[in-house]
N, C-alpha and C positions, 0 to 999 in steps of 0.2 A: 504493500500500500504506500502512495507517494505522500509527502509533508505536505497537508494541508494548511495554507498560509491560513485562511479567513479564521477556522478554526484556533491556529496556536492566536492569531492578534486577539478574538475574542477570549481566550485563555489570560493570557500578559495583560489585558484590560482589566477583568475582574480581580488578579493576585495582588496588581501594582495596585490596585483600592481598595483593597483589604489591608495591606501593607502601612500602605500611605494614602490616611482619608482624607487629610488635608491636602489638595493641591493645589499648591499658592505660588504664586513667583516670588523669590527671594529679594526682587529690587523693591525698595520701600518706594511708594511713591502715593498723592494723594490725591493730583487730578490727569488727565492723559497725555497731557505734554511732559507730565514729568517722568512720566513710565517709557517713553519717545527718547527725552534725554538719557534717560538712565540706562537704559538698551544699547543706547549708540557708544557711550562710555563705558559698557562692560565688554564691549571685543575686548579681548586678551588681556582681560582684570576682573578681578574676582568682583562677585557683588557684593561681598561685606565688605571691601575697597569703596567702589560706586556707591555704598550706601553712606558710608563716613563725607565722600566729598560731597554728594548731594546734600547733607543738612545743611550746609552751610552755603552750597548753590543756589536751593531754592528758598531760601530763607533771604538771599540778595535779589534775586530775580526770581519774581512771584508771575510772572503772568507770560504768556505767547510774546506781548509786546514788547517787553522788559527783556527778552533775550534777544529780540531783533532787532531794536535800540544798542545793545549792548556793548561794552567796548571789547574787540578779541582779548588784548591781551590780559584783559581782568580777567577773562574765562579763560583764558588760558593757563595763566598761576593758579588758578581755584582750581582745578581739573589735572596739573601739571601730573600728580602723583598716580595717575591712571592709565599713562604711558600714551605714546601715538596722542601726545595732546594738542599738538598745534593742527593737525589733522580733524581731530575731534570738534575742538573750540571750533575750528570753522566750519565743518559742519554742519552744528548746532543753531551759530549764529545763523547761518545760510538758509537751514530749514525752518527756523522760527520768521524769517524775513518773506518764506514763501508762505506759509502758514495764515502769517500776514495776513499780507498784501493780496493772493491767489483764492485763500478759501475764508478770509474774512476773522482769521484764528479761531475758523472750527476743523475739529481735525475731520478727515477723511476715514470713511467706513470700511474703502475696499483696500484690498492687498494691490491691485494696480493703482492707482491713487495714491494711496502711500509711500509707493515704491519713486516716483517722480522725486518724493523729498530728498535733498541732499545728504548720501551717506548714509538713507536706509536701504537694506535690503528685502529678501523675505521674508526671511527667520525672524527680523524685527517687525517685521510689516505683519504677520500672522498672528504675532505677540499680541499687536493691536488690538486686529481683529477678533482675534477669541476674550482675551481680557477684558477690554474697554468693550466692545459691542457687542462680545458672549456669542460671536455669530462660531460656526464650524471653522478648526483652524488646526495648522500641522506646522508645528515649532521644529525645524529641523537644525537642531546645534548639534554639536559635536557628540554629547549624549543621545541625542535620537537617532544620527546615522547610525554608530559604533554598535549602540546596543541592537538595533532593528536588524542591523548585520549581521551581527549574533545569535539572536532568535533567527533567523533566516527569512526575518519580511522582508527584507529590502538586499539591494547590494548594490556597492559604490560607493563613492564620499562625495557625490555632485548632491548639494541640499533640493536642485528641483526636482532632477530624478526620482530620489528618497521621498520626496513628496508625494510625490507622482504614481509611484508603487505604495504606499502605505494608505491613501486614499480610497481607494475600493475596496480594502482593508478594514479599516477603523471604523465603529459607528460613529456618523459626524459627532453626534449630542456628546461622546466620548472623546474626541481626538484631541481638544488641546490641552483636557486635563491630565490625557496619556501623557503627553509630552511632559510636561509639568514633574510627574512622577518620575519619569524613564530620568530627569535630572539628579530625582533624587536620590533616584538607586545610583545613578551611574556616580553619586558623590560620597555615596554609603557601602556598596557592597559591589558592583557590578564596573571596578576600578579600573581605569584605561593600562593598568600596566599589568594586572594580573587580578582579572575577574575573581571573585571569594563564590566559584562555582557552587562547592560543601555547603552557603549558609545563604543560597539566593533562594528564594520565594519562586524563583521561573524556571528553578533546572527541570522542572518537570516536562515544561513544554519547548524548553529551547534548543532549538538544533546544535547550536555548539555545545551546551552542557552532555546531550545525550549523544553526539558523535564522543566525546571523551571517555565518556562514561560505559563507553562501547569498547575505544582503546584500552581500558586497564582489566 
């Protein structure tokens, strides 16, 4: 009998919410531009990083306008410690300026819409969408390729593709809070440099657990 995908994702859906019934994003954030910024400055920095500099960000600049107004290089020292910051600072300023001026500082509901902003991608563009407007969304970071790899729903490290395949997959009403989870584990137990196979909630259904589990 061949690995039924629909199967194992409905499987990993209900373990990872038994597991982990909260699933929350870890960037603190209180209205949707600031879960936007906070996104954009967690590439390649932890979110308890982004979360330390953001009190102090949005606590200076409260509003859409307030960032578009802004001067770079004051966001650029406030942000400095999140790395890629001169990059970032202009980003930020750049997207709050179209946010603006384009949509009036309301944000945008779709993942193509989003994605026009300066410096967003997908994966943040989907964050949006499922957080802020609850609509179906597929959070593809580095924990949802890696691990969806490993259960064998997906393959490849291209974030549309992974999308693309886990899609017909996932029940929408389920998929961004899979993701949400799939971070958690991948921060807990399901570790980029040597999975804790022995103590995961999914070796039951995942194809790499049970190929090993074959070899020994």
């Amino acid at each position: 009998m061949g690995f039924d995908k629909k199967k194992t994702a409905l499987q990993a859906v209900e373990l990872l919410k038994k597991e982990y019934p909260d699933a929350i994003c870890s960037l603190v954030y209180t209205v949707p531009h600031e879960l936007l910024i906070a996104t954009r400055l967690a590439a390649q920095c932890t979110d308890a990083r982004v979360n330390i500099v953001c009190k102090d960000l949005f606590q200076k600049y409260r509003s859409i306008a307030d960032f578009a107004q802004a001067d770079l290089e004051d966001v650029e020292q406030m942000i400095k410690s999140c790395g890629l910051y001169k990059t970032k600072a202009r980003d930020i300023v750049n997207m709050c300026k179209m946010l603006h001026e384009e949509y009036n500082g309301i944000m945008p509901e779709t993942v193509e819409e989003l994605t026009k902003l300066p410096g967003i991608g997908r994966k943040t563009a989907n964050l949006m969408v499922g957080d802020i407007f609850h609509k179906p969304a597929i959070v593809c970071d580095t924990h949802c390729i890696r691990i969806t790899n490993l259960l064998g729903l997906s393959e490849g490290k291209d974030p549309l593709k992974v999308e693309n395949q886990l899609r017909p997959l996932l029940p929408p009403e389920e998929s961004n809070n899979f993701c949400h989870r799939l971070v958690l584990h991948g921060r807990a137990v399901c570790v980029a440099r040597k999975p804790k196979c022995d103590q995961c909630v999914l070796n039951s259904c995942c194809k790499h657990a049970l190929e090993n589990a074959q070899k020994k």
